[in-house]
C-alpha positions in Angstrom: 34.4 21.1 30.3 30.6 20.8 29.7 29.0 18.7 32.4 28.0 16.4 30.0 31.4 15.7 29.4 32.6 15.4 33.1 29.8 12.4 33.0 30.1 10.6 30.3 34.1 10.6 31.5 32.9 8.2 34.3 30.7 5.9 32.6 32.8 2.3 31.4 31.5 2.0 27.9 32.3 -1.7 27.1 29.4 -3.1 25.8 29.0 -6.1 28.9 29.9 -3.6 31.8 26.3 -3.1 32.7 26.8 -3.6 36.3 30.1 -0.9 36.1 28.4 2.0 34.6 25.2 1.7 36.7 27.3 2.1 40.0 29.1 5.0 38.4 26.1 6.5 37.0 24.6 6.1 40.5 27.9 7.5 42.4 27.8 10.5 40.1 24.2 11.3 41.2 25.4 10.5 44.6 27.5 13.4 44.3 25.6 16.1 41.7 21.9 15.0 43.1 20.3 18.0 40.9 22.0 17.2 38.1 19.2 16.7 35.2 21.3 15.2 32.5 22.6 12.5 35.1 19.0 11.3 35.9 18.3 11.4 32.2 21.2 9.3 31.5 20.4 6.9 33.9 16.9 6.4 33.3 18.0 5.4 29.6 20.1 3.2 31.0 17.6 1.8 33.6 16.3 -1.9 32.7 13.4 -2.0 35.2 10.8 0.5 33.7 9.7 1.8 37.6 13.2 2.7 37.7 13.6 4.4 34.6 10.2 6.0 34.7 11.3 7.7 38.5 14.3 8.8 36.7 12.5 10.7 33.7 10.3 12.0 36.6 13.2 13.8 38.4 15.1 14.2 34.9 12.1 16.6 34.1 11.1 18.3 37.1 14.7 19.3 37.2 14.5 20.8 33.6 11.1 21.1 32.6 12.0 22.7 29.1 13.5 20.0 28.1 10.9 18.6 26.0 13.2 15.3 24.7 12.9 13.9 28.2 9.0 14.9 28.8 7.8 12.7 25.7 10.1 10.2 27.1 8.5 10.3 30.3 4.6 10.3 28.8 5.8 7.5 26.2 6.8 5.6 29.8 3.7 6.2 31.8 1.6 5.8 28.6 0.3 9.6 29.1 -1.8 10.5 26.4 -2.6 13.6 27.7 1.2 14.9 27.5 1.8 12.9 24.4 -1.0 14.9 22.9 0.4 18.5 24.3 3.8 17.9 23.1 3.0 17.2 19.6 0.3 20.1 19.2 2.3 22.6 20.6 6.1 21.6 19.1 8.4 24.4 18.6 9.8 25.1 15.1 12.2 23.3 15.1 12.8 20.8 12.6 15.6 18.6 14.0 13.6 17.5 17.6 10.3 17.5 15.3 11.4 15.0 12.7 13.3 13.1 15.9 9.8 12.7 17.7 7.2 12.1 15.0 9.5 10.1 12.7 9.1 6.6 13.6 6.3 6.8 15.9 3.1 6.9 13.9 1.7 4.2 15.7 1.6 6.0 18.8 1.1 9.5 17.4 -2.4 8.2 16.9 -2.8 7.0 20.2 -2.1 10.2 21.6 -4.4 12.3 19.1 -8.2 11.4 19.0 -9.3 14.4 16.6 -8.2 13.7 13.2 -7.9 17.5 12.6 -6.1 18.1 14.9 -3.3 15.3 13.6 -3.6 17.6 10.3 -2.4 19.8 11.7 0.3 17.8 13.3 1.3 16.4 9.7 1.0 19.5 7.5 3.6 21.1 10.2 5.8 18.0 9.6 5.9 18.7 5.9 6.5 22.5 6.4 10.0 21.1 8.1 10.4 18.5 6.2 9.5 18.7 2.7 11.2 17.1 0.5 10.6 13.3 2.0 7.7 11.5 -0.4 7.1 9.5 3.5 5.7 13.1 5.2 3.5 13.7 1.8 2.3 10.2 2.2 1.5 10.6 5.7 -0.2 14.4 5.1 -2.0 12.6 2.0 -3.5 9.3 4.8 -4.6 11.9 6.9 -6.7 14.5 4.7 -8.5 11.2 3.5 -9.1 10.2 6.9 -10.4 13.5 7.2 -12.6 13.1 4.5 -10.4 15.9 2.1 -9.7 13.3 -0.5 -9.5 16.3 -3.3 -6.2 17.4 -1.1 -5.2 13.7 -0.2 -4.7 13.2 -4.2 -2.8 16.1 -4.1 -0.9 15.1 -1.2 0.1 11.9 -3.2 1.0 13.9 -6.2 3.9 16.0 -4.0 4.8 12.3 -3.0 5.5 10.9 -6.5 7.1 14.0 -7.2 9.7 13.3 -4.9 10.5 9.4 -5.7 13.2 8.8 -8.9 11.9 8.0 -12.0 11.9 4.8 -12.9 14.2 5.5 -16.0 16.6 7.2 -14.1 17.4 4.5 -11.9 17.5 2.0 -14.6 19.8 4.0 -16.9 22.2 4.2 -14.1 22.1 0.6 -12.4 24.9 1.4 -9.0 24.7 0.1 -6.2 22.5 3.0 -4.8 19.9 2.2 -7.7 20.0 -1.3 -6.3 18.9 0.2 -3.4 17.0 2.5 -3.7 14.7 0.6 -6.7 12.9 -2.0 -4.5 12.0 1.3 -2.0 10.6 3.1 -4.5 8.9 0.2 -6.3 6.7 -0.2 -2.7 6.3 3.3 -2.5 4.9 3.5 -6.3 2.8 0.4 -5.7 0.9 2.0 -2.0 0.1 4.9 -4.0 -1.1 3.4 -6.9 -3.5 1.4 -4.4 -4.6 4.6 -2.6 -5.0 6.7 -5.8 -7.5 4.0 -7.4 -9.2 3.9 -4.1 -9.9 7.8 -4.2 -10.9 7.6 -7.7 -8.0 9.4 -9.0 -7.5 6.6 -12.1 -5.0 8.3 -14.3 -2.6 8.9 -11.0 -2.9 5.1 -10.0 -2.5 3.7 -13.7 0.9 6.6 -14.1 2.1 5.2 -10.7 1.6 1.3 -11.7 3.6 2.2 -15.0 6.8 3.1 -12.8 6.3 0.5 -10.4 6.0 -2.2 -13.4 8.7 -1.2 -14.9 11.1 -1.2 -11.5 9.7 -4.8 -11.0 10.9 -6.3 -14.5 14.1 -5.0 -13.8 14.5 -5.7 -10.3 12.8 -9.1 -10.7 11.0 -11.0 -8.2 8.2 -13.7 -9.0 4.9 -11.9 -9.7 1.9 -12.2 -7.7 -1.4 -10.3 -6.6 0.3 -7.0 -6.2 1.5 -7.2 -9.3 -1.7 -8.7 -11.3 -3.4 -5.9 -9.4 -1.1 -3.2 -10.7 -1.6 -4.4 -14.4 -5.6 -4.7 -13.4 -5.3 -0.9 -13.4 -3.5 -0.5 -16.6 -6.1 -3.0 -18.3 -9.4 -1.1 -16.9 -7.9 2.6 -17.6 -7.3 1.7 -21.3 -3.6 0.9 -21.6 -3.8 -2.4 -23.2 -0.5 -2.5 -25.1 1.3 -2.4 -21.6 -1.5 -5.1 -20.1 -0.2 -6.9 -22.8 3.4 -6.5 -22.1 3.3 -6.9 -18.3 1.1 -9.9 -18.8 3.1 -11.9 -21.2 6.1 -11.6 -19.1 4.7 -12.2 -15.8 3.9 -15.2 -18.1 7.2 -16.3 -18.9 8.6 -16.1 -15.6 9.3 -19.4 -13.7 7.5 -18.9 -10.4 4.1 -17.1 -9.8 2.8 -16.0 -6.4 -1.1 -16.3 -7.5 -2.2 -13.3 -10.0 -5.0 -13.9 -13.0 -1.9 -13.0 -15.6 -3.7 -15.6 -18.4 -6.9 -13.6 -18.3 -5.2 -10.5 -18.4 -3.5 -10.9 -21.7 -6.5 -12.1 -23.0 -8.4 -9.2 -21.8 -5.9 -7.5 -23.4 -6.0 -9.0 -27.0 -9.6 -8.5 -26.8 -8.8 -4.6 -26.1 -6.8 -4.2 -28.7 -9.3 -5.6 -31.0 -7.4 -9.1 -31.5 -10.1 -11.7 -31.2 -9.0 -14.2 -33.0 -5.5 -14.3 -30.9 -7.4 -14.5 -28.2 -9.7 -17.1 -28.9 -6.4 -19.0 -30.2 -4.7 -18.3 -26.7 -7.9 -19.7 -24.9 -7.5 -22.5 -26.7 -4.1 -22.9 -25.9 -4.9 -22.5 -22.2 -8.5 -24.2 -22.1 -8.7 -26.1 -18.7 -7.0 -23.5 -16.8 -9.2 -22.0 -14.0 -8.6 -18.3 -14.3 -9.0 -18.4 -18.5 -12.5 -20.2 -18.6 -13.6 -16.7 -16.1 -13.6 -14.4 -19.5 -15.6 -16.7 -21.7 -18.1 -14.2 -21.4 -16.1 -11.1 -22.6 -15.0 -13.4 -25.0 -18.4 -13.7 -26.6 -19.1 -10.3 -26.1 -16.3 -9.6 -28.6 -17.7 -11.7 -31.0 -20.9 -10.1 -30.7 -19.6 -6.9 -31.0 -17.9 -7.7 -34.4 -21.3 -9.2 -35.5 -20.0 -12.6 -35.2 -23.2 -13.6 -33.1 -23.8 -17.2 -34.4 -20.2 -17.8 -33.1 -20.9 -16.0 -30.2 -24.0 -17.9 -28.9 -22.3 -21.4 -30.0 -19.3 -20.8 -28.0 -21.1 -19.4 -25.1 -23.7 -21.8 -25.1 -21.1 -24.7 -25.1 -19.8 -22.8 -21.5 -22.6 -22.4 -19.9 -23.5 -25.9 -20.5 -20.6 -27.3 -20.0 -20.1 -29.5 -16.4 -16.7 -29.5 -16.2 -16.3 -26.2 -16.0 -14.4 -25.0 -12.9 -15.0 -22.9 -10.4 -13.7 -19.3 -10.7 -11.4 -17.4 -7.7 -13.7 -14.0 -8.5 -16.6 -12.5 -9.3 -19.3 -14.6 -10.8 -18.7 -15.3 -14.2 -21.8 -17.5 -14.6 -24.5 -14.7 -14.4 -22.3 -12.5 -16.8 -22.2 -15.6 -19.2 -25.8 -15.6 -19.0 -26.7 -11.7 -19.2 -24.2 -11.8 -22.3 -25.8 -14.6 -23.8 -29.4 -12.4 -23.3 -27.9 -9.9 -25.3 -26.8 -12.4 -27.9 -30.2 -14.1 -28.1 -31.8 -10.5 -28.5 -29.6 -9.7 -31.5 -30.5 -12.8 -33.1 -34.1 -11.7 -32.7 -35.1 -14.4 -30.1 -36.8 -12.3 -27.0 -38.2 -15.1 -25.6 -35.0 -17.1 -24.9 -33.3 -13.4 -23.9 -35.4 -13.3 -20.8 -35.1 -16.6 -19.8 -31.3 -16.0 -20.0 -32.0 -12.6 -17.7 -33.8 -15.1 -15.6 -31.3 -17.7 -14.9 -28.5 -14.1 -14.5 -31.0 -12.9 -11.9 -30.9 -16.6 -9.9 -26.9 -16.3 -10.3 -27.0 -13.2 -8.7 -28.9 -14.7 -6.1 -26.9 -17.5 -5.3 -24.0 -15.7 -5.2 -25.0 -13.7 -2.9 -26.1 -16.1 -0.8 -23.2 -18.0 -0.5 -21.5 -14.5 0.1 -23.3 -14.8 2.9 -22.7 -17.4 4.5 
């Protein structure tokens, strides 16, 4: 019988015999004083943290190999030193790896202060542990903290490799695809974020496409996240599923915030449909987040060489004081460099710079009240 047997024979495992099994944890050390396991056991068991942290002492000059109980004792007496020598210099092997660095990023970068040197730390995690999109994501945070963004996007790929395809989990809708579909939507949606951030547009906009499609079918009330997602879809050229996404976010009951109307009018505009979109502004007129694209409005009637219409419509806008405030950007000094350009094409240069003018006090004001 294996002495860890022989202890755990003693201890009274009902789950309110506290009292019980920390007499007959104590009687057993009574009785096997260099017993390493037994001071282990007990400093688990320990409520007081002096206690327990004594117990991890003795636990681990008994069996100093043991390298469990030593991050248990520099997690304890908040050793970064230790911490930092455990993780660098963990042996190969993957099941105590994965159990230490799992679920303790938090403190992991407590305990490292060189970013390379947590590379190092990460791209070991992967070599165990490969086919988990979480380790890619975490190799993929650090080589941009590092400043490797090339290899971060890369990093990202192996992630999305690894996550189910959006088809796949909606052709077979079980109970584990019920699962298993929110997960990977969030997982989708982070990468999608940290993609555009890097630069890496195509990535984010294929990542936003399988996230979009796990949210229809899933189905929770849209919001930023999701008005962001389709922001990425509308500015890398996919209007037809701008379109889409935006017209059903549109027809859901509840909305959690999300500029869905001027996304699907964005979107008509991108698919060359300006008169459906200047019949859906109309439709919508009052609402704050439409009257914000008035001036990509009248930049598509420019651009079609509808300029009279152009400069009447976004004359009547800029003049207009009841317009409302917008939640973004500053639509008023793009109103006014588009109407510059309108005024220019209808051969008036004089009336172009003093609409350059009053873009340039815009500007100015904004970024004054920025700020402040």
């Amino acid at each position: 019988m294996t002495e860890e047997e022989v202890l755990f024979q003693t201890i009274p495992l009902g789950r309110y015999e506290y009292e019980a099994r920390a007499a007959a944890l104590e009687r057993y050390l009574s009785d096997h004083p260099d017993s390493s396991l037994g001071h282990a056991v007990i400093a688990a068991h320990y409520r007081n943290p002096a206690d327990a942290c004594e117990a991890w002492k003795r636990a681990v000059e008994l069996n100093p190999g043991e390298i469990g109980w030593r991050w248990k004792l520099a997690c304890r007496t908040a050793d970064r030193a230790a911490l930092r020598e455990i993780l660098l210099r963990l042996p190969q092997v993957p099941e105590l790896y994965t159990h230490l660095t799992k679920t303790l990023p938090a403190r992991t970068l407590q305990a490292i202060e060189s970013s390379e040197e947590l590379l190092i730390l990460m791209r070991r995690r992967v070599l165990l542990d490969p086919s988990t999109p979480d380790t890619w994501m975490e190799l993929g945070n650090c080589l941009r903290e590092c400043g490797r963004n090339e290899e971060a996007i890369t990093a990202y790929r192996e992630a999305s490799h690894r996550l189910p395809e959006a088809d796949d989990l909606l052709f077979d809708m079980d109970v584990e695809a019920f699962r298993i579909g929110p997960e990977s939507f969030w997982k989708r949606w982070t990468l999608a974020h940290w993609m555009a951030e890097l630069g890496a547009n195509e990535d984010a906009a294929s990542q936003c496409k399988q996230a979009l499609k796990l949210w229809v079918r899933f189905g929770w009330g849209p919001g930023n996240r999701e008005a962001q997602m389709i922001r990425i879809l509308m500015d890398n050229g996919f209007h037809t599923e701008t379109l889409h996404y935006a017209e059903t976010a549109l027809k859901l009951p509840e909305r959690f915030g999300g500029d869905f109307l001027a996304l699907k009018l964005e979107a008509l505009l991108g698919l060359g449909r300006v008169d459906d979109a200047f019949a859906f502004y109309d439709e919508q007129l009052g609402q704050r987040e439409i009257w914000c694209v008035a001036p990509e409005l009248a930049r598509a009637l420019r651009k079609t060489n509808r300029v009279d219409e152009a400069h009447e419509f976004l004359d009547g806008w800029l003049n207009n004081p009841l317009r409302p405030g917008c939640t973004s950007g500053h639509p008023e000094a793009e109103g006014w460099r588009e109407m510059a350009e309108i005024r220019q094409a209808l051969g008036d240069s004089e009336g172009a710079d003093a609409a350059r003018s009053h873009a340039v006090e815009c500007d100015g004001e904004e970024a004054r009240r920025r700020a402040r």
